[in-house]
C-alpha positions in Angstrom: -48.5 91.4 -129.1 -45.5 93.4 -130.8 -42.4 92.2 -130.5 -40.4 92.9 -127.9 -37.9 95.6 -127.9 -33.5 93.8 -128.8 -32.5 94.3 -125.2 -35.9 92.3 -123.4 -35.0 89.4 -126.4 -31.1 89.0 -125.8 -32.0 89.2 -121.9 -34.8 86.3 -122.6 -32.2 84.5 -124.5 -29.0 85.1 -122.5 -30.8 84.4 -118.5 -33.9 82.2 -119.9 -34.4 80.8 -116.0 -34.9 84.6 -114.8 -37.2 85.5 -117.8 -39.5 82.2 -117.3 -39.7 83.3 -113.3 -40.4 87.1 -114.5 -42.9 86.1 -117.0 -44.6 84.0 -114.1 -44.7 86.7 -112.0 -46.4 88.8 -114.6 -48.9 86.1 -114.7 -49.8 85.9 -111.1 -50.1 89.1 -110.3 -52.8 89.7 -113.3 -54.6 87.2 -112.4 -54.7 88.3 -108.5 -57.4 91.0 -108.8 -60.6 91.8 -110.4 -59.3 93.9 -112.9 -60.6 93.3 -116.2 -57.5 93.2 -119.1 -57.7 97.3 -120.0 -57.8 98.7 -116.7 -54.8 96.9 -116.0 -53.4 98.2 -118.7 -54.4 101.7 -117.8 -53.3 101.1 -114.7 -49.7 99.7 -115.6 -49.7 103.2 -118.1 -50.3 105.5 -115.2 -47.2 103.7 -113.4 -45.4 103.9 -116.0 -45.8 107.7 -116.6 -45.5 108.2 -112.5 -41.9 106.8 -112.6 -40.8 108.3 -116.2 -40.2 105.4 -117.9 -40.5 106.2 -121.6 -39.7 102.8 -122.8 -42.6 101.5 -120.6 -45.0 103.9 -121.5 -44.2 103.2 -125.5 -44.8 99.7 -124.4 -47.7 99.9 -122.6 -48.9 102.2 -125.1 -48.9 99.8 -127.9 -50.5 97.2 -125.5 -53.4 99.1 -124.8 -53.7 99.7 -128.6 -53.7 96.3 -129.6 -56.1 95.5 -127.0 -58.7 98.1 -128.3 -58.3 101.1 -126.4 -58.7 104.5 -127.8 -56.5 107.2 -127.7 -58.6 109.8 -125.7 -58.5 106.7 -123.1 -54.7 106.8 -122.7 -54.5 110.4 -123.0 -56.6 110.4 -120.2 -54.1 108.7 -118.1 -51.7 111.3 -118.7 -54.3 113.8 -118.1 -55.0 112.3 -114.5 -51.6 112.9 -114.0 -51.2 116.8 -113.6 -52.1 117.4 -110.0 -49.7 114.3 -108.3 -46.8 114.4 -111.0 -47.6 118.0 -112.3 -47.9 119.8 -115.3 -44.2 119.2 -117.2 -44.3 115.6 -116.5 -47.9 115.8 -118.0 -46.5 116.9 -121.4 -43.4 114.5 -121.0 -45.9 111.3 -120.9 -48.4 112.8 -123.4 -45.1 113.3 -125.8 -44.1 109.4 -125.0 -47.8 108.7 -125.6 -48.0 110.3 -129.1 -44.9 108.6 -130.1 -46.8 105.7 -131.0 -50.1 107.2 -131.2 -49.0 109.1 -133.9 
C-alpha cells in the first residue's frame, strides 16, 4: 500500500495505543460483511466523496488502484453521485479523483 500521508505517521507514532485500536477497528468491520476487497473500496470512495473529504478520496483512490481497479470504475462512483450530492459536488470528487488518476 502507499505510504501513509506525514500527519497519519506522526499520529501512529505520537498515540500508538489509539492507532493499534483504530487499525483493529478497520479490521473488524472489513471482515463483518460479504463484501469482496473492491467493493469495499468503492464503497469507502463513495463515502468519501458524500462527505467531501479530498484527502480520503486521494487515499482511497490510490487504494482502489493498487488493488486493480480501473479508472472508469472509480469514475463511476463519482458518476453515481449526481442525483443525492448533485452536480458541483460531482465535478469536485471527479477533480479529487483525477488528482491521482492523472
Amino acid at each position: 500500500m502507499s505510504q501513509l500521508p506525514k500527519p497519519y505517521i506522526e499520529f501512529k507514532e505520537k498515540y500508538p495505543d489509539i492507532w493499534q485500536a483504530y487499525d483493529q477497528l478497520g479490521t473488524t468491520v472489513h471482515a463483518a460483511g460479504s463484501l469482496d476487497e473492491k467493493t469495499r473500496g468503492l464503497v469507502k470512495l463513495a463515502l468519501a466523496l458524500g462527505a467531501g473529504r479530498e484527502g480520503a478520496v486521494h487515499t482511497h483512490v490510490r487504494k482502489l488502484v493498487e488493488m486493480g481497479a480501473g479508472a472508469d470504475e472509480i469514475r463511476q462512483v463519482a458518476l453515481l453521485a449526481i442525483p443525492t450530492l448533485g452536480f458541483s459536488a460531482t465535478m469536485m470528487g471527479l477533480t479529487w479523483i483525477d488528482d491521482v488518476l492523472e
